[in-house]
VEXGUSE-542827 format. One record per residue: residue number from 1; x, y, z of N, C-alpha, C in turn; residue in one letter. Coordinates in steps of 0.05 Angstrom, whole numbers. Layout:
N
{NUM; {X; Y; Z}; {X; Y; Z}; {X; Y; Z}; A}
...
***
This chain:
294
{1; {17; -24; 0}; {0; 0; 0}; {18; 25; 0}; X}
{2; {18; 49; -24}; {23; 68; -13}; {29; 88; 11}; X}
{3; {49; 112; 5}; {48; 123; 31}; {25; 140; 38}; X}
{4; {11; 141; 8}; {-3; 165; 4}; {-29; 151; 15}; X}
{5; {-35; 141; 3}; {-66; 125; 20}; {-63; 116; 52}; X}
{6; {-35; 103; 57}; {-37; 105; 88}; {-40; 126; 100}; X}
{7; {-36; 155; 88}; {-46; 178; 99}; {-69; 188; 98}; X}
{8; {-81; 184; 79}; {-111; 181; 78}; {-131; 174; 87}; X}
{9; {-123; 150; 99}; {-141; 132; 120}; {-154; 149; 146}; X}
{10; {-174; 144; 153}; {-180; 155; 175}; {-164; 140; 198}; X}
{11; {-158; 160; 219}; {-143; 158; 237}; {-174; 138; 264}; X}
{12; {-156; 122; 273}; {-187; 115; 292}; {-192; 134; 306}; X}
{13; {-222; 129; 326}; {-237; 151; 340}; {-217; 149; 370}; X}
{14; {-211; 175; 374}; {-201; 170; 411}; {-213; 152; 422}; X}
{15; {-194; 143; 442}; {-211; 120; 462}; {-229; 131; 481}; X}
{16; {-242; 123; 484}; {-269; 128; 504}; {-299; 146; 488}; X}
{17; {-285; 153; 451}; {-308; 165; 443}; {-332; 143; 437}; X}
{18; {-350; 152; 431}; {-365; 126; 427}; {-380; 137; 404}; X}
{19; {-388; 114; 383}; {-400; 115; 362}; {-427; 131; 355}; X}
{20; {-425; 134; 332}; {-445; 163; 325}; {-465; 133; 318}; X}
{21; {-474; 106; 309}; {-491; 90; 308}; {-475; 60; 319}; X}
{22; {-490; 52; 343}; {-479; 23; 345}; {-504; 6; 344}; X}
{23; {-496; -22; 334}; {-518; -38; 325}; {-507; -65; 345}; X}
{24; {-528; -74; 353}; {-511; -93; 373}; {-536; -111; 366}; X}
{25; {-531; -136; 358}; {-555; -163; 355}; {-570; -161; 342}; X}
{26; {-570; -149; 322}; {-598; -146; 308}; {-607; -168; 291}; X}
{27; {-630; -178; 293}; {-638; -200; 277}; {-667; -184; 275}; X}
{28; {-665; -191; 239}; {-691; -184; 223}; {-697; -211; 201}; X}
{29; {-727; -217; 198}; {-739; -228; 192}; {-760; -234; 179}; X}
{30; {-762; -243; 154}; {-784; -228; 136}; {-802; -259; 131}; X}
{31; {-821; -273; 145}; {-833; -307; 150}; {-816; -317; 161}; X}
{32; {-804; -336; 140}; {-784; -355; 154}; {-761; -343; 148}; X}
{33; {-757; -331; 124}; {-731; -319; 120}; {-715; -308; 135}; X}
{34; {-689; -309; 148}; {-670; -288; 157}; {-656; -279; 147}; X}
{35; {-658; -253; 147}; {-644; -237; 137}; {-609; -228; 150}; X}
{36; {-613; -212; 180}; {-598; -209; 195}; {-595; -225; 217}; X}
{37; {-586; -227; 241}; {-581; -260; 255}; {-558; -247; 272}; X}
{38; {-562; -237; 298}; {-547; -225; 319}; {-521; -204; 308}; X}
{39; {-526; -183; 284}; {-511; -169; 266}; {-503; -149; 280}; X}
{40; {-475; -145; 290}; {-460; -122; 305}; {-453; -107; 284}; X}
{41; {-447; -78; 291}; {-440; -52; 273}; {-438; -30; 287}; X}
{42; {-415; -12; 283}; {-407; 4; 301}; {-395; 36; 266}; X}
{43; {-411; 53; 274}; {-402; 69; 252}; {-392; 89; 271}; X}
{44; {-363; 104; 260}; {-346; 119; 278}; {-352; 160; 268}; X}
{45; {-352; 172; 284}; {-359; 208; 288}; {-338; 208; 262}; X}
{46; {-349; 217; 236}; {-330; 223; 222}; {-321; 208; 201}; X}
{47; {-318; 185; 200}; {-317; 177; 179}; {-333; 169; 156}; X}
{48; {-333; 167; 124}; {-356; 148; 111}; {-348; 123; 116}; X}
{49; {-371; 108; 116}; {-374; 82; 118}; {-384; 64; 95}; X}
{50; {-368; 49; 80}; {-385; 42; 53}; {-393; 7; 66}; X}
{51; {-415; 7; 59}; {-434; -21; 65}; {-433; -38; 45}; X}
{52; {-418; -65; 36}; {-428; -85; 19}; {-435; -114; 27}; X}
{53; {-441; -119; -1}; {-452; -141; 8}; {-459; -151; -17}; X}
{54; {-474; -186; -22}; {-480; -194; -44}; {-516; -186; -35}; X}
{55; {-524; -191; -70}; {-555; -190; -70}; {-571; -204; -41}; X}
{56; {-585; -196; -31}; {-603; -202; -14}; {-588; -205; 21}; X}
{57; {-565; -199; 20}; {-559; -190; 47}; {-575; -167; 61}; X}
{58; {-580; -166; 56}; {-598; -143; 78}; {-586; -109; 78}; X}
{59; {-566; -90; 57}; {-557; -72; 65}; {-577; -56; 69}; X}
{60; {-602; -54; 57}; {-619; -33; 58}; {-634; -37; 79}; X}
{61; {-644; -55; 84}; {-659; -66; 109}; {-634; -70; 128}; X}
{62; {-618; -56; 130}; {-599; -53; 149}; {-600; -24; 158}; X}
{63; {-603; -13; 135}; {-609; 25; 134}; {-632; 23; 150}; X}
{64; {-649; 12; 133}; {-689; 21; 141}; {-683; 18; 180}; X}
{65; {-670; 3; 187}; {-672; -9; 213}; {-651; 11; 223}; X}
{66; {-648; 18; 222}; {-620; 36; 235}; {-640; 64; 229}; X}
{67; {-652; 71; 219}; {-674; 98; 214}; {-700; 91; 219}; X}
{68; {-709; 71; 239}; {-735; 63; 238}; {-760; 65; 220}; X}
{69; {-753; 50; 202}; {-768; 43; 181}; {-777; 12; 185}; X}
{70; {-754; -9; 191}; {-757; -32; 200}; {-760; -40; 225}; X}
{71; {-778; -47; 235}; {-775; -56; 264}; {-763; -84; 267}; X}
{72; {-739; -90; 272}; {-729; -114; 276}; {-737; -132; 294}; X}
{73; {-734; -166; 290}; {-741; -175; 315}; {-728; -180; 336}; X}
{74; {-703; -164; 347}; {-684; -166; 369}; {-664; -149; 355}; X}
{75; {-650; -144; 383}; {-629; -127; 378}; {-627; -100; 380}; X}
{76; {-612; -81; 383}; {-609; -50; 397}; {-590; -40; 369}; X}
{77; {-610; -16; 362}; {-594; 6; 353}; {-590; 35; 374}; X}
{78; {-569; 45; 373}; {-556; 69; 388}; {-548; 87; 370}; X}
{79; {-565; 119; 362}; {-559; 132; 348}; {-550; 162; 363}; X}
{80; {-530; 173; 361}; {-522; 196; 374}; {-521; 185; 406}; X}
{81; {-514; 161; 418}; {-522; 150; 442}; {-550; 138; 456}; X}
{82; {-570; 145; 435}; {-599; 140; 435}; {-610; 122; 428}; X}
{83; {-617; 98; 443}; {-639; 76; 436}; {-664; 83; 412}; X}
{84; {-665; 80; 385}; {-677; 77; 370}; {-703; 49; 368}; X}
{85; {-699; 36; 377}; {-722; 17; 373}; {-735; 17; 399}; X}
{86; {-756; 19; 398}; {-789; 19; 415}; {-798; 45; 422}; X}
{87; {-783; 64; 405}; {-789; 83; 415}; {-809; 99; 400}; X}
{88; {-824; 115; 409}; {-849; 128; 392}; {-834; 150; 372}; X}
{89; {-851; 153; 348}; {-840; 183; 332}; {-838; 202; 335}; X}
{90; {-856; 201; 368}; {-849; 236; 384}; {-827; 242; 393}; X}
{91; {-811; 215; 407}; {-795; 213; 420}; {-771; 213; 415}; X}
{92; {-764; 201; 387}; {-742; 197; 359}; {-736; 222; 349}; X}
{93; {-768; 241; 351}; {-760; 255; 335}; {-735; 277; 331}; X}
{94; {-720; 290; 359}; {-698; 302; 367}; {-680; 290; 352}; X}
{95; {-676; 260; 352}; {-657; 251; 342}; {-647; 247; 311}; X}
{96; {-675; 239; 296}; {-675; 243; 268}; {-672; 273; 250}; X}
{97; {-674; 290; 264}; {-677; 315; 254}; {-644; 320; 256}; X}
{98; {-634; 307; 265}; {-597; 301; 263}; {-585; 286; 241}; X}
{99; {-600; 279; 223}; {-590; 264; 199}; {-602; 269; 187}; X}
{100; {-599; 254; 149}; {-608; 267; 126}; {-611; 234; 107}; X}
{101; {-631; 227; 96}; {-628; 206; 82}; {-631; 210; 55}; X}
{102; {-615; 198; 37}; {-619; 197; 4}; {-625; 164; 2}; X}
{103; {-653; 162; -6}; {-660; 130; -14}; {-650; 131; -50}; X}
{104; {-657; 103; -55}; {-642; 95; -80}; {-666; 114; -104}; X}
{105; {-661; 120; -125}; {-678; 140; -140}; {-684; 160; -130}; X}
{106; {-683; 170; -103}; {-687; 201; -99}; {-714; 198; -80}; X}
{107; {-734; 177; -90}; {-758; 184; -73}; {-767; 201; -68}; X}
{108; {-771; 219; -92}; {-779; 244; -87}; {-807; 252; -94}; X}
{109; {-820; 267; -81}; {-854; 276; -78}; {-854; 276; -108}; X}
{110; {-873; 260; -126}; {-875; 267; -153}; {-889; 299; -167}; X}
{111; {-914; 294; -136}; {-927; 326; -147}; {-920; 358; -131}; X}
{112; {-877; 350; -124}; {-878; 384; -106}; {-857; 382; -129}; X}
{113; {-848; 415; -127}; {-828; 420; -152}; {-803; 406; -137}; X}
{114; {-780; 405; -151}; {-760; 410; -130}; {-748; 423; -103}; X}
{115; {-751; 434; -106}; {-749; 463; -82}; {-779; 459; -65}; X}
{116; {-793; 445; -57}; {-817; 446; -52}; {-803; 418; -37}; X}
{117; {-798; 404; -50}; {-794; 369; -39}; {-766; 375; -20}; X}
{118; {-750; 395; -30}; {-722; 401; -8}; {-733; 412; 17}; X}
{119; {-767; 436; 15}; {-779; 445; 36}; {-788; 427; 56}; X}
{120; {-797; 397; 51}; {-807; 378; 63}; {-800; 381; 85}; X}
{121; {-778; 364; 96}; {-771; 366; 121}; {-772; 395; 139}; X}
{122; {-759; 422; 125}; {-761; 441; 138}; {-781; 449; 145}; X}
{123; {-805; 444; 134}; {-826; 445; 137}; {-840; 431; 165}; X}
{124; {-825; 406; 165}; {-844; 390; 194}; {-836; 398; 216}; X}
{125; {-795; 404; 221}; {-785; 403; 239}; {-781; 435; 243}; X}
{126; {-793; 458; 230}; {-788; 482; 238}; {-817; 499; 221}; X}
{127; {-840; 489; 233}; {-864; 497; 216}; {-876; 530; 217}; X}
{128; {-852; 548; 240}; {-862; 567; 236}; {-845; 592; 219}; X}
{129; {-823; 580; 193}; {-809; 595; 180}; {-822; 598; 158}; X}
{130; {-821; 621; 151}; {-829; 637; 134}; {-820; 633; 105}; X}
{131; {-842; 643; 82}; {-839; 627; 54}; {-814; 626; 46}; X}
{132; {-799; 659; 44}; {-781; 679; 35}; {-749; 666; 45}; X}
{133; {-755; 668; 70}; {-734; 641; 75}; {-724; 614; 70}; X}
{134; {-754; 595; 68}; {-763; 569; 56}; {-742; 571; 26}; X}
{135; {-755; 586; 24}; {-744; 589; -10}; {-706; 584; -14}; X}
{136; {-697; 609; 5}; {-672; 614; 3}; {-664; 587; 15}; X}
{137; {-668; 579; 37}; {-651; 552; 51}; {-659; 528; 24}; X}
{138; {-677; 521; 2}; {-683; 503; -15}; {-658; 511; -29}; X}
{139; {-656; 539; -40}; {-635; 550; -66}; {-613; 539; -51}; X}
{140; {-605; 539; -35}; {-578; 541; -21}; {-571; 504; -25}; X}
{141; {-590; 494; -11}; {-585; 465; -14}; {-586; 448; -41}; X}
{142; {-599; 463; -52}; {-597; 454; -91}; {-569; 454; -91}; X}
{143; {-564; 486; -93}; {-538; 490; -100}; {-508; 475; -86}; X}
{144; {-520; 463; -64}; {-497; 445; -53}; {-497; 420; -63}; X}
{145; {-523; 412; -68}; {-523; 382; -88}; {-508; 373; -114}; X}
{146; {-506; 410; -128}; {-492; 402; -156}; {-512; 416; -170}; X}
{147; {-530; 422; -165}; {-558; 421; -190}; {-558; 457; -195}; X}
{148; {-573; 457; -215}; {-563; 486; -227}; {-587; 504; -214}; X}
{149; {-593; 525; -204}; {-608; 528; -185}; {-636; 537; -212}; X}
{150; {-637; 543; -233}; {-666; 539; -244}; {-675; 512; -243}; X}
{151; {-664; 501; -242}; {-682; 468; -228}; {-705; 465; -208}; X}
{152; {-701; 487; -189}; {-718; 490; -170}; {-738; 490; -175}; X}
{153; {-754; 500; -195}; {-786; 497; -197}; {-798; 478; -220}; X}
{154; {-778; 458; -220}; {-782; 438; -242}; {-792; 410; -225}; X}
{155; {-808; 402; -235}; {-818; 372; -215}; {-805; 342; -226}; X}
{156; {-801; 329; -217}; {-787; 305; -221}; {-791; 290; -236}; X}
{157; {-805; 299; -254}; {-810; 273; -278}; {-800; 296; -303}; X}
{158; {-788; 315; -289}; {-767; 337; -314}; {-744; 334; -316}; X}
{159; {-735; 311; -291}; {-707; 319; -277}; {-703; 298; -292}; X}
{160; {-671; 284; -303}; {-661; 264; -308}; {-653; 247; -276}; X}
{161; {-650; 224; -284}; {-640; 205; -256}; {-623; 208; -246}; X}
{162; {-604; 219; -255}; {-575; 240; -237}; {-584; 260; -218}; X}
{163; {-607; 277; -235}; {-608; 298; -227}; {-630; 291; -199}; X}
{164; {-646; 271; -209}; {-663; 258; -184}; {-650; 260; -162}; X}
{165; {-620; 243; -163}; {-604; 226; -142}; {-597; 250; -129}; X}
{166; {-598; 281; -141}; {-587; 296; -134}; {-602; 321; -120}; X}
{167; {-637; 322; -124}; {-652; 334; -114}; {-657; 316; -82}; X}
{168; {-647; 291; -84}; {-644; 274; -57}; {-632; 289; -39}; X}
{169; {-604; 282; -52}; {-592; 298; -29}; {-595; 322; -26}; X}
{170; {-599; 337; -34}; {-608; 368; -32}; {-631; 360; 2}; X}
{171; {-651; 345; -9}; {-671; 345; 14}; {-653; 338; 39}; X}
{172; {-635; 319; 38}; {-619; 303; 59}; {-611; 321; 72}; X}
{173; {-600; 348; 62}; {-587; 370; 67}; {-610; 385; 85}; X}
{174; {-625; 387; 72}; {-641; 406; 88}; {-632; 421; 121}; X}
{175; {-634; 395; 135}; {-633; 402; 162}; {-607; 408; 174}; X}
{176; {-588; 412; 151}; {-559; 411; 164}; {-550; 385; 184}; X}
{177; {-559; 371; 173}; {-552; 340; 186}; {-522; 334; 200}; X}
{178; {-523; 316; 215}; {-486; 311; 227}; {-494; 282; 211}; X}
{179; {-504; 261; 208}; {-510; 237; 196}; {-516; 241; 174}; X}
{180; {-508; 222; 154}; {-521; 224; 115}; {-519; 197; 125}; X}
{181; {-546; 191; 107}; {-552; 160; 103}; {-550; 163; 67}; X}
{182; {-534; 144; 53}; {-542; 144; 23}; {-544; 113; 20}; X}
{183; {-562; 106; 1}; {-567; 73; -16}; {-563; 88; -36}; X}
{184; {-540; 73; -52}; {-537; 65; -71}; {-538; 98; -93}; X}
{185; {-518; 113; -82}; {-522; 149; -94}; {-506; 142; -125}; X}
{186; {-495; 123; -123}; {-477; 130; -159}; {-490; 115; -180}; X}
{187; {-511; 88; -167}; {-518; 76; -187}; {-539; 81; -213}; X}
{188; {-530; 70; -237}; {-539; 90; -252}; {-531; 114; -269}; X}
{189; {-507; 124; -253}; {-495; 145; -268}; {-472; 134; -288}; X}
{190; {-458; 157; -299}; {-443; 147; -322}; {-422; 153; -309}; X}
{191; {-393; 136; -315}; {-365; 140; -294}; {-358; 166; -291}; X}
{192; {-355; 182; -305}; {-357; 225; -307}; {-371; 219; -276}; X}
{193; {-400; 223; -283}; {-420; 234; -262}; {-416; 217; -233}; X}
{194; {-415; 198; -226}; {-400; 177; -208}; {-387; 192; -195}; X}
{195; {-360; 194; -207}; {-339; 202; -200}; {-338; 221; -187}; X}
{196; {-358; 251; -199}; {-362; 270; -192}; {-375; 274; -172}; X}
{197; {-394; 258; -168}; {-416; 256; -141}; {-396; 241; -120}; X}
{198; {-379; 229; -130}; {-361; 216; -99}; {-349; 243; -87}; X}
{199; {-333; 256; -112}; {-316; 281; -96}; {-335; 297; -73}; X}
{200; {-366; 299; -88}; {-386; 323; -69}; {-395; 311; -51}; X}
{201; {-395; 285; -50}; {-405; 269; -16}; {-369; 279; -9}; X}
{202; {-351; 266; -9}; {-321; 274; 3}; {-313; 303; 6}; X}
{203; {-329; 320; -1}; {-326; 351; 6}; {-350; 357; 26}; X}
{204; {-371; 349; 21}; {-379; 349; 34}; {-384; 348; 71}; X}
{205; {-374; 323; 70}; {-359; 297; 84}; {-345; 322; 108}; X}
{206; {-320; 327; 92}; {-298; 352; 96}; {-300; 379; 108}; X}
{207; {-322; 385; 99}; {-340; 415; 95}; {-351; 415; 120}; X}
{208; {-373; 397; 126}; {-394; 407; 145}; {-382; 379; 168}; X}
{209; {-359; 367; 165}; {-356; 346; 188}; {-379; 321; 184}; X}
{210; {-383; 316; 165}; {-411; 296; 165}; {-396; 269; 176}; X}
{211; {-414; 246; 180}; {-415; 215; 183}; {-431; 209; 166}; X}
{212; {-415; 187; 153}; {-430; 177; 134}; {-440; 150; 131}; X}
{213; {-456; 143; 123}; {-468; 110; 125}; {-482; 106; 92}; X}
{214; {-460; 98; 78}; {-455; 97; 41}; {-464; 67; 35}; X}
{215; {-491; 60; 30}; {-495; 26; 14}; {-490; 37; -19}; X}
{216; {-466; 7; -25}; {-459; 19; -50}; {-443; -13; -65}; X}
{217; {-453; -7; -91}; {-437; -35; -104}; {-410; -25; -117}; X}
{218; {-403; 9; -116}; {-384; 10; -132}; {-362; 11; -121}; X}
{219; {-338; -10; -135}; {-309; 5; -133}; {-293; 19; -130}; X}
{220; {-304; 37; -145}; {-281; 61; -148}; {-300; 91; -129}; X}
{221; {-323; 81; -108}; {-334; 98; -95}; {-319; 85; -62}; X}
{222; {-319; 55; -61}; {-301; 44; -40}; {-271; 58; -33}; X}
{223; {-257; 52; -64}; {-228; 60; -61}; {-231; 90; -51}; X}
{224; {-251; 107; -64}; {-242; 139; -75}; {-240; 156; -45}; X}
{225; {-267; 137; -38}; {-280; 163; -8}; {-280; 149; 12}; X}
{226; {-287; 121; 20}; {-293; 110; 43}; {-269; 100; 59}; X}
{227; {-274; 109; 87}; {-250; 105; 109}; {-246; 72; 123}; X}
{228; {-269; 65; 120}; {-267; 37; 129}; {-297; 23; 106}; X}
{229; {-299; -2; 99}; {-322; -19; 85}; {-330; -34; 103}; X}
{230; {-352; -42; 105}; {-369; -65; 121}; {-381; -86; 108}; X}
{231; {-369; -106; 103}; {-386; -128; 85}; {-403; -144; 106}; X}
{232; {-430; -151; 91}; {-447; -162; 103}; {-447; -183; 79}; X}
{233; {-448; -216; 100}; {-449; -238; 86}; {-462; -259; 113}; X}
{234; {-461; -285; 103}; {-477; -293; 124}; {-491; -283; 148}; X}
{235; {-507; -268; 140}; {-534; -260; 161}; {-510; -237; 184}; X}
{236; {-491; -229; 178}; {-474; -216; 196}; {-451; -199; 181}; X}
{237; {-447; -177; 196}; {-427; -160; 177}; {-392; -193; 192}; X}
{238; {-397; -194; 169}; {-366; -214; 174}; {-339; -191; 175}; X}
{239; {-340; -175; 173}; {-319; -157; 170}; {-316; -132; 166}; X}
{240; {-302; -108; 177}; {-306; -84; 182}; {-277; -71; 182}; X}
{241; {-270; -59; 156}; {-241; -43; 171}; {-234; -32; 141}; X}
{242; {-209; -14; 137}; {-194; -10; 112}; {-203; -33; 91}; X}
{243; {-189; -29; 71}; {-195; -48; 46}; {-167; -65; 40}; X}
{244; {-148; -56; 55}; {-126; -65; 67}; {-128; -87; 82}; X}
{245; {-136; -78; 101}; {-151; -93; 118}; {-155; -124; 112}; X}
{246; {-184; -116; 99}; {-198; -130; 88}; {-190; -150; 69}; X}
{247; {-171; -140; 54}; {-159; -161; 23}; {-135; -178; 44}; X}
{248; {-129; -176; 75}; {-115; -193; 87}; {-137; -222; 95}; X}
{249; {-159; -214; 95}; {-174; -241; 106}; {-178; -261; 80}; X}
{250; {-189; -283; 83}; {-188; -300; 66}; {-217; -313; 65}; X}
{251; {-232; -297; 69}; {-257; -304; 64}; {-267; -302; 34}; X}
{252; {-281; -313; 15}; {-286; -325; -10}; {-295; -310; -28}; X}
{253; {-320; -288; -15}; {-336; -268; -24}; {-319; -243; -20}; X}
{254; {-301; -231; -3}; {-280; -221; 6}; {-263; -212; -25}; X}
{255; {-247; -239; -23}; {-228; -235; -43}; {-245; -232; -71}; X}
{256; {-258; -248; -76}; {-275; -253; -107}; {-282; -215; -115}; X}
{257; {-293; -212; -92}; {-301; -182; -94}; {-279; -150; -102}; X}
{258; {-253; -158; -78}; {-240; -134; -84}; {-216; -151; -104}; X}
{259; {-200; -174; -105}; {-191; -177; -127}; {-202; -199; -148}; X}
{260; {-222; -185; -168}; {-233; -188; -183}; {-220; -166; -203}; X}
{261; {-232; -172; -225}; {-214; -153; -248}; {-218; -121; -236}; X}
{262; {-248; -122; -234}; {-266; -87; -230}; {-245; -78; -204}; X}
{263; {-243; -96; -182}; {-230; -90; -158}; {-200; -85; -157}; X}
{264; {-192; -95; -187}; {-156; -93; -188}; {-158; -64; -205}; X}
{265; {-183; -62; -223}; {-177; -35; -243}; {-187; -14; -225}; X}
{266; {-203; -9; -204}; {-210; 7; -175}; {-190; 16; -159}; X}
{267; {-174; -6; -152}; {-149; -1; -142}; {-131; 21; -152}; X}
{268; {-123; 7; -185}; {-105; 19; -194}; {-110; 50; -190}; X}
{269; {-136; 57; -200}; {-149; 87; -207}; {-148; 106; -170}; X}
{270; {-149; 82; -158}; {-150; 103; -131}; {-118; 104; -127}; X}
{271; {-93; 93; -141}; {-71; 83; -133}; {-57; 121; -145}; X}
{272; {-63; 125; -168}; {-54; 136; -186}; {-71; 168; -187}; X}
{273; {-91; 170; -165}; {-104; 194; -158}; {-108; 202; -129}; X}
{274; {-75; 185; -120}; {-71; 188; -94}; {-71; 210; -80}; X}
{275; {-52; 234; -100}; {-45; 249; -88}; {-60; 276; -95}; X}
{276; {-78; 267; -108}; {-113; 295; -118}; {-124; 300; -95}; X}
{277; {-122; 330; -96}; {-122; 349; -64}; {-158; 350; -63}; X}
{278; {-174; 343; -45}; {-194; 344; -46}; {-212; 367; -48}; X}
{279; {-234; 362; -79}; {-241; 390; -88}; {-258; 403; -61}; X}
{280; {-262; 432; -64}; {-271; 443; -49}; {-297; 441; -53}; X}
{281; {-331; 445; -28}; {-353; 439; -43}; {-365; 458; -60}; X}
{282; {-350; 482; -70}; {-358; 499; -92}; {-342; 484; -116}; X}
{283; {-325; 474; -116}; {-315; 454; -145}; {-328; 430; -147}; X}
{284; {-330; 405; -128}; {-349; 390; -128}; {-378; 394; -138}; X}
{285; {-384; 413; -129}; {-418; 418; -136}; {-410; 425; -159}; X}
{286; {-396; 445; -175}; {-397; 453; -202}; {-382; 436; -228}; X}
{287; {-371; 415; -217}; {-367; 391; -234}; {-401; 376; -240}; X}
{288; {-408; 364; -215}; {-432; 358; -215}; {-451; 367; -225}; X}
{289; {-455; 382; -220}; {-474; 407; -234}; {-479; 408; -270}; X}
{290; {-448; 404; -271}; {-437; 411; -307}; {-452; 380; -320}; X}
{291; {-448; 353; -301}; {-466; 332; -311}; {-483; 332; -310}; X}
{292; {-498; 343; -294}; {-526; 348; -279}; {-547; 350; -307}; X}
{293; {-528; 380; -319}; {-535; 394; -345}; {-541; 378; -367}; X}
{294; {-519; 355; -364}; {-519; 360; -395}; {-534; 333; -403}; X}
***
């Protein structure tokens, strides 16, 4: 490994900090099926975290459950230090209004414009701000997504699927989040736009101090931005650390995955853009932006 990527790495969290989400036992269950099966996870103040896994591991229903969407059948999530499961939506709610989610396609209101669907949340968790403002805090978060700010009054079946992925995060933004949850933000795009959306989550990232919790099948989003990977395989994250790390164990799905051809040509590309100073989020967004366009 490079000297340059060993500098890169996130440094671990001081001792005695404790995790911005810990997951301790979780088993989920959909009939007979299991999905998850006493699944530990510990995401650290600060770093991204990229999540893999093969088809039907559970990454998303790892998300839903970690944001109470899933009610699991055992097991403790701890978000910001906070017991998340059994708890009512009145009671969560302090805590969610601390993070920002981008689901896979954007999930976005089909009948608010853009800027209308970024208002959503501002709307629930601060219902007595005014339009004139509404407006400006929407423009502002467009404009950190990448997207060109006349987009704003355009509704989502105008937008292309980039630009979808990208009125997401705009909403995610909203609340000035310390947590980003993303599924699956690059898939779909073309290697340009990819690429470009890794730098604006990693400036991002940079910018406002975020934690990140990244479900993602790509390579060169593993190598580019994420501080540690979490593979989930038998009903349990089997492994959690660098990609370093990771290509030392000898587990089957492990290796097949990072040295595979995609995982040797990933490598190379993060090997050889080692030393690319990380754009600032006014260059990130306006790379993005320029795909956004075209």
């Amino acid at each position: 490994m490079s000297e340059e990527r060993q500098r890169a790495q996130a440094p671990p969290p001081p001792r005695g900090t404790r995790p911005v989400i810990e997951v301790k036992g979780l088993t989920n269950r959909f009939g007979e099926q299991t999905v998850h099966e006493n699944l530990d996870l510990d995401v650290n103040a600060g770093e991204i975290l990229g999540v893999v896994g093969g088809s039907g591991t559970g990454k998303s229903v790892l998300m839903r459950s970690i944001i109470g969407l899933q009610k699991p059948v055992s097991g403790e999530v701890h978000v910001f230090g906070e017991q998340m499961i059994g708890r009512s939506s009145d009671e969560a709610k302090n805590v969610r209004r601390r993070w920002g989610v981008l689901f896979q396609g954007g999930a976005l209101f089909s009948t608010l414009t853009l800027a209308e669907n970024v208002e959503v949340p501002l709307r629930e968790y601060y219902p007595a701000l005014g339009e004139t403002l509404l407006d400006e805090i929407a423009s502002y978060k467009i404009a950190m997504s990448g997207l060109p700010t006349e987009s704003a009054p355009k509704y989502p079946s105008e937008l292309s699927g980039g630009m979808k992925k990208r009125a997401g995060l705009a909403r995610a933004l909203a609340l000035d989040p310390e947590l980003l949850f993303l599924d699956e933000p690059t898939a779909g795009l073309d290697p340009i736009g990819a690429a470009a959306f890794d730098d604006l989550i990693k400036s991002l990232k940079e910018t406002l101090g975020l934690t990140v919790f990244l479900i993602t099948h790509d390579l060169d989003t593993l190598y580019a931005i994420c501080d540690r990977v979490a593979v989930l395989a038998d009903k349990k994250v089997i492994a959690c650390g660098t990609i370093d790390e990771l290509l030392a164990l000898d587990h089957p799905w492990i290796q097949e995955y990072f040295n595979g051809p995609r995982g040797r040509v990933a490598a190379d590309a993060a090997e050889r853009n080692a030393d690319k100073p990380v754009p600032t989020m006014a260059q990130a967004a306006a790379l993005t932006g320029g795909e956004a366009e075209a």
